[in-house]
N, C-alpha and C positions, 0 to 999 in steps of 0.2 A: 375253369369249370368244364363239365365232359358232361355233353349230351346224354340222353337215354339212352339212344342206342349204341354210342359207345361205352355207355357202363356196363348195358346189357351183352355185347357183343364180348367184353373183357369177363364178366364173369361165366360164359358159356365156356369161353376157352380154358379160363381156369380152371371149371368143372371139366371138363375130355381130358385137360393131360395133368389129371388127377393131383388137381390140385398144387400146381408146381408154380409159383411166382415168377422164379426166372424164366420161365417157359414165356410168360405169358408179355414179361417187359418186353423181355424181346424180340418178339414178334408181332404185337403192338406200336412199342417205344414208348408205352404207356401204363399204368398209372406208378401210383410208386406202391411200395408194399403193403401200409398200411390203409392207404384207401380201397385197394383192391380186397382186403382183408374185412376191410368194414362193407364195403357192396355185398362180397360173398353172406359174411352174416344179416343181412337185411333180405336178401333173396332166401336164404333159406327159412327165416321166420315169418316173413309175410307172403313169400311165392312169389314179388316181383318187385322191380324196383322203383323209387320214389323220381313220377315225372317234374317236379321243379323243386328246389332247394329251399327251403323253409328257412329265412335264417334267426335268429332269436334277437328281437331289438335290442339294439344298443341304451337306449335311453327308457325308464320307467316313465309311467302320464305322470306322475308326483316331479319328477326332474321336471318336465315341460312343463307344467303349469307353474314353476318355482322361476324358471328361467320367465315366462312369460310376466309375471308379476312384477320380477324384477325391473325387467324394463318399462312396466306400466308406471312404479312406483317411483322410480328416480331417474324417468325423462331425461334418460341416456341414448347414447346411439347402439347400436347393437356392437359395433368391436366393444367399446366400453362395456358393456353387457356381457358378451364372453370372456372377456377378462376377468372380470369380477366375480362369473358363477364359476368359470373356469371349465366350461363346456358350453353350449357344441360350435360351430364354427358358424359363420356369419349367416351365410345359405340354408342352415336348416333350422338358425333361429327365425330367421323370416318368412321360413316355409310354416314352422313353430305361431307364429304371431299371426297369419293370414288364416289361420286354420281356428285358432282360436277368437281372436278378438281383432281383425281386420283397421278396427278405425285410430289400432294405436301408430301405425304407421302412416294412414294420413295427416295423425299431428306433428308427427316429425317429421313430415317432408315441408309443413308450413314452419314450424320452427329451422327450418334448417335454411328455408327459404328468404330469412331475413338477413340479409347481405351487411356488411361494412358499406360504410360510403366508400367510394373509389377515389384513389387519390392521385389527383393531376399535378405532375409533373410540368415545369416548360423545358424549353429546348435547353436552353442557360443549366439549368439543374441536370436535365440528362449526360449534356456536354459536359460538366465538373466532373459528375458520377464515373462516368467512362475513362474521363483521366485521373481519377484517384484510384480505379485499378489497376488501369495501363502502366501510368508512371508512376504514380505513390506507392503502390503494389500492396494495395487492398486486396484480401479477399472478396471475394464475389458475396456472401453471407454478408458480411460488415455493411459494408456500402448499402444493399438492402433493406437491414437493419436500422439503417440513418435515416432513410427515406420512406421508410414504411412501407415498403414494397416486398416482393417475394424477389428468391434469383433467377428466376426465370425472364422477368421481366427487365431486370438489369442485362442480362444477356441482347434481349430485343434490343435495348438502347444501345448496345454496342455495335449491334451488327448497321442499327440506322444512321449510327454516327459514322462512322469508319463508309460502311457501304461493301459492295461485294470488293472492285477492288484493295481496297484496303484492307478488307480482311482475306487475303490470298496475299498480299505483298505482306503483311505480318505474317500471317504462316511461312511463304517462304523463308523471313527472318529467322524466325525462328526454329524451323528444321536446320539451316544452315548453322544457326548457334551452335542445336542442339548435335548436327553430326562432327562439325569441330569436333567438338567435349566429348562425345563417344569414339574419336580417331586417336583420342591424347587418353582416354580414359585407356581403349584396347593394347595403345603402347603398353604404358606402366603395366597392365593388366599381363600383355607376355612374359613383357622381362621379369616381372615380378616369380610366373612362373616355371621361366628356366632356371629361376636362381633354386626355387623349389626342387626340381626335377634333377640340377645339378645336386643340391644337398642330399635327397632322397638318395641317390647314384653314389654319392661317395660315402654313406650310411650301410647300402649294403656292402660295396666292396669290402668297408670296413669291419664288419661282420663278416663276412667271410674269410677275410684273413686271418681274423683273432681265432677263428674258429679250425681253420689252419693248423698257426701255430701253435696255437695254447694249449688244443685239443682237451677244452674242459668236458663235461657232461651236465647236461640240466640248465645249457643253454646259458648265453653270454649275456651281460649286458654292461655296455663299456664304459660307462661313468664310473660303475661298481670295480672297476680290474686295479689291479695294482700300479703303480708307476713305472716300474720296470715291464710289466706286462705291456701297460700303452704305450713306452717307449720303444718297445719291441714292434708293436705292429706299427705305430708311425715310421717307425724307418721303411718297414717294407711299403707303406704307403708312399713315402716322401716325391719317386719319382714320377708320380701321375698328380697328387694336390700338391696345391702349396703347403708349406707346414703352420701358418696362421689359422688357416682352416681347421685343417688337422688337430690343433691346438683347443680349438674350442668345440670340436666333435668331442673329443675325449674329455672338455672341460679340467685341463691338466696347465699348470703355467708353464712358461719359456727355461726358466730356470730351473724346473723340477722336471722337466724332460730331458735339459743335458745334461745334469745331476745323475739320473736314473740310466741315460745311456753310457756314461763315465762309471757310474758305480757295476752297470751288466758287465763291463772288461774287465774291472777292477776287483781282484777278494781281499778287504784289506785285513782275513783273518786266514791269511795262506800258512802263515809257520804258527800260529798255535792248533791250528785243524790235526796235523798230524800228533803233536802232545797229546790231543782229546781223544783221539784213536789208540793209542797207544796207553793210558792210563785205563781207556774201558777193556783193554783184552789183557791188561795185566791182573786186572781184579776180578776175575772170575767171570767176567761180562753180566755183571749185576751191579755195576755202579751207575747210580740214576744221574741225571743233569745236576744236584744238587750235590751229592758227594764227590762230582768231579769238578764242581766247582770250589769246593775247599779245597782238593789237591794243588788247583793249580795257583788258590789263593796260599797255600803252604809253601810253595814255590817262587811266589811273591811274583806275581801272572796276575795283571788286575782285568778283569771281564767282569761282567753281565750274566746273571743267571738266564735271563734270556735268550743271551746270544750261547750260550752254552746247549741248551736245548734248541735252540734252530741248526747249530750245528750238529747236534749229535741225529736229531731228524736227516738231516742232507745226508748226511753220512750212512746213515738204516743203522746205526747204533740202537737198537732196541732192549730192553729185559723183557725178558718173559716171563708171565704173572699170569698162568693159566689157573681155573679154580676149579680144584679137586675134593671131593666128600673127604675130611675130616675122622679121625680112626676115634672112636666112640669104644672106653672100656667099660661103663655103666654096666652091672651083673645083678642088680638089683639091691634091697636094702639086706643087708646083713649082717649089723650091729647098728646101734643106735645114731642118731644123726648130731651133728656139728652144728653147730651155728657158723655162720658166716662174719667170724671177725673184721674182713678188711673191707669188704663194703665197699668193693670195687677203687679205694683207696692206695695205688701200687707206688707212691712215690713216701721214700726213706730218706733219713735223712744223714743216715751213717752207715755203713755196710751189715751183713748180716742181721738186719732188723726184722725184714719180709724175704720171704723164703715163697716162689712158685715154683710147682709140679705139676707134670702132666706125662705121659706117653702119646708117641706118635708113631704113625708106621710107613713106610715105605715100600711099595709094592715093586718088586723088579723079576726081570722073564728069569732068573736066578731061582726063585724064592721072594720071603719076605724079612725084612729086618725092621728091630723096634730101637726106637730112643728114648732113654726114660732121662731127664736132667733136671736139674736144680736151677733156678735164676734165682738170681738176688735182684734186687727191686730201685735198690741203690743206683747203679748205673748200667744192669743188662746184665751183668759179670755171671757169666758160665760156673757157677760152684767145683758142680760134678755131674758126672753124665755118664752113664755106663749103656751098651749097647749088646743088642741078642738077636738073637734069631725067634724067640719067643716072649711072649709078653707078660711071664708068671713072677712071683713072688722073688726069688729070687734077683731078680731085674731091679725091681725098684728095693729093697731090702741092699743091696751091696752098695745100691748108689746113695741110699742115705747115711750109710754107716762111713761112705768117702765123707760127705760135707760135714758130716760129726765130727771129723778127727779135723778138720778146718777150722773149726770154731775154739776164741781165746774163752778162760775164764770169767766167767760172769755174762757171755751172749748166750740167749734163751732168744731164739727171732720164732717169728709166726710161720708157719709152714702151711700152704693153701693149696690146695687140691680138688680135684671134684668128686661125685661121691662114685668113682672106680671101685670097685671090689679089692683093689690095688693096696689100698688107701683104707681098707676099712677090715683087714685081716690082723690076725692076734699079733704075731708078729710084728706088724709095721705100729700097730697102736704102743707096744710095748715100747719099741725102739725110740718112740718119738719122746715117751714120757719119761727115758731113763737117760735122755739126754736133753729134758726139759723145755722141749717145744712147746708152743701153743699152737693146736690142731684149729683148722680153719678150712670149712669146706664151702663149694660152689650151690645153688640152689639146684635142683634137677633137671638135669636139658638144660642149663644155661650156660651156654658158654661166654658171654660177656662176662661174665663173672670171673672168669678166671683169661681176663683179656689178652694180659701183658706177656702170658705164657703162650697164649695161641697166636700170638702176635709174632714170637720169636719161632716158630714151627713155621708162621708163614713167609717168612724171610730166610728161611733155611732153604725151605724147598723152593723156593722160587730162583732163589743165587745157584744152588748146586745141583738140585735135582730135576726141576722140570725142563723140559726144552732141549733135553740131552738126551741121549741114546745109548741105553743099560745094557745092547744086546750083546752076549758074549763078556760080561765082567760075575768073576764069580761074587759071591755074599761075602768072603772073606776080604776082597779085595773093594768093596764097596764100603766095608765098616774100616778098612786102612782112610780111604777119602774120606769119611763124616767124620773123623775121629781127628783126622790133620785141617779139618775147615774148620769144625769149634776150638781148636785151638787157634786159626784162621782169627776167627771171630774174637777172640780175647783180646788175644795179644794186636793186631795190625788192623782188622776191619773199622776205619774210623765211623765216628757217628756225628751228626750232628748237633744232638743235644746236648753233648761234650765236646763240646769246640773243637768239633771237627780232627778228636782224641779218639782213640781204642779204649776200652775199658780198663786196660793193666798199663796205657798210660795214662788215662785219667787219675787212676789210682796211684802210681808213681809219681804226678805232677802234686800231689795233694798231702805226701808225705807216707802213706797208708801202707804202702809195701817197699 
């Protein structure tokens, strides 16, 4: 609380340096903002300020008189009393009671005045009492309790039995007990935390070394690392901890540590690592873990798909599967629409049954060249395929008049395409119905629809186009390579779905050609 004249003297200041708060803290060290804010507005509405604090009672006369009744009516004491109204505190209820009805606290100082008898102990019963703490090892409470006493007064009989004496040679007792067991407790209590301080000590070391060697990012945490990994850092620990320790930092067993340090010297796939190298750069360097696993299982080489791809990892044998916008011949509708026979349905069950088409293009610092081909559905098998520099009529028209002259007596297959402009000129309609196809198109903008075709586009250019460097090769010398890969692709590129067969020998193997 701040005097008159220090509220008066704070807002005169506040008025001269017009009205600045911080002006006024400090050079005061007083009030705080909004009190000074509140005095200003009361000096300007009344002209001066208010000489003592008015504060608003806490308690209504309806509270007082309810608390006062209460005590009238159930001849309680007053804590009980503020208990139960759950206000005000001891002192202003009986400020409360003096003010109003004076005579109810003279009946409670006579009810209160009526005592218990007191109960006499002899010497015999003190002397027991005393020793059923001492040596029985009663609580103080208890003993009390037996005797009807308070513990205060069990206290007195111990200090009159014992004597001063005696109670100093017991305390001594027992400080001396007590600093024994704290000189055996602070032992244990060291050692316990140098074994701590040692652990902590060989924790970071151990950290720091992984972090060292290992040179991960995003931070270590050693129970999680490899076995070779914590076999790596315990060795370079080994000449400062013991390796027991060490063992159980890393939580790694005795045996799977020499295991892991035996296996770090040891590659026991040194002579098939270079087979694996050497089959992926004969194949165009697009043979995945998986097709180089059937080579070497065709070699009769037995491995692990696994171990095939962690080798070819260690190795940086990679394919590259960049993804490029898709060449869209959509020109809009310009004869009537197809229904879509195969219904996304591409698997045949004898050759020439399903027939897919599509054009693709290949962008090179050259120019541009197109590929218009035929798949059969059967097992992948490349029909015909004819290639241009432009993507018109003539393109797809020559390539279907090749897979015409392919087909025996009596093959009539589906021919599916999308609705290309390609695809939907007099021409190609004509050609298809005088060599008795059945026309089969995609919905619009879908290309899931015609999958299997965009599927063999995206395996083309991933094996021979992307990832390589066109600079300086002309267009003609670019349709020589596409031209000698789908024959690539026929005759030698094995698949998987054909037992790990090419297409023209799957077909060979089955009687077909």
């Amino acid at each position: 609380m701040y005097s008159l004249e220090e509220r008066t003297k704070a807002v005169k200041l506040f008025i001269e340096s017009d009205c600045s708060e911080s002006t006024v803290i400090r050079t005061l060290g007083y009030p705080s903002p909004n009190a000074l804010r509140s005095w200003y507005k009361e000096y300007l509405s009344t002209g001066q300020l208010h000489s003592t604090c008015a504060q608003k009672p806490h308690y209504t006369d309806q509270q007082k008189a309810a608390a006062v009744a209460y005590f009238a009516t159930h001849h309680t004491s007053l804590t009980q009393t503020c208990r139960a109204m759950g206000y005000p505190c001891r002192n202003k209820l009986r400020q409360w009671i003096l003010e109003a009805r004076p005579e109810l606290l003279e009946e409670s100082k006579k009810s209160c005045s009526k005592k218990k008898a007191l109960v006499r102990c002899s010497q015999e019963q003190k002397q027991t009492a005393v020793e059923a703490m001492l040596i029985g090892g009663l609580p103080a409470y208890k003993v009390a309790a037996q005797y009807g006493v308070s513990k205060a007064t069990v206290f007195n009989w111990k200090q009159q039995v014992l004597g001063r004496d005696g109670m100093a040679s017991i305390k001594k007792e027992m400080n001396t007990v007590q600093t024994d067991k704290t000189k055996s407790e602070m032992e244990s209590e060291i050692a316990s935390l140098k074994l701590q301080i040692k652990h902590l000590q060989m924790e970071r070391d151990a950290l720091e070394k992984a972090t060292e060697l290992l040179k991960k990012a995003g931070g270590i945490n050693l129970t999680n690392l490899k076995n070779t990994e914590k076999a790596e850092v315990i060795d370079a620990l080994r000449p400062t901890y013991r390796l027991k320790e060490l063992l159980q930092l890393f939580n790694i067993s005795k045996s799977s540590y020499f295991y892991s340090t035996h296996a770090a010297t040891h590659d026991k796939y040194a002579e098939i690592r270079p087979e694996i190298i050497d089959i992926f750069h004969q194949n165009e360097l697009c043979y995945g873990y998986r097709r180089i696993h059937a080579c070497l299982k065709r070699r009769g080489k037995t491995l692990s798909e696994k171990v095939v791809r962690r080798i070819m990892r260690q190795e940086h044998l990679i394919v590259h599967m960049p993804v490029r916008k898709k060449y869209s011949s959509y020109k809009g509708e310009i004869s009537p629409e197809v229904l879509n026979v195969l219904q996304r349905n591409f698997h045949a069950s004898a050759p020439n049954q399903k027939w897919l088409t599509d054009l693709t293009e290949f962008a090179l610092p050259a120019g541009k060249v197109y590929l218009s081909p035929i798949i059969d559905c059967f097992d992948g098998f490349v029909c015909s395929w004819t290639i241009g520099t432009s993507p018109n009529a003539q393109l797809v028209n020559s390539m279907l008049d090749k897979a015409l002259a392919t087909l025996q007596p009596g093959e009539h297959p589906i021919i599916h395409s999308d609705r290309g402009c390609h695809y939907r000129w007099p021409d190609w309609i004509q050609r298809v119905n005088a060599g008795g196809l059945i026309r089969s198109m995609s919905k619009k903008g879908c290309s899931p629809d015609n999958s299997a075709c965009e599927g063999f586009f995206g395996r083309l250019k991933n094996e021979m186009f992307y990832g390589r460097s066109w600079s300086g090769v002309s267009l003609e010398q670019f349709m020589e390579k596409l031209d000698q890969y789908i024959h690539w692709y026929n005759e030698k590129r094995i698949k998987l779905s054909l037992g790990g067969m090419s297409p023209v020998e799957y077909r060979r193997s089955l009687g077909l050609i």
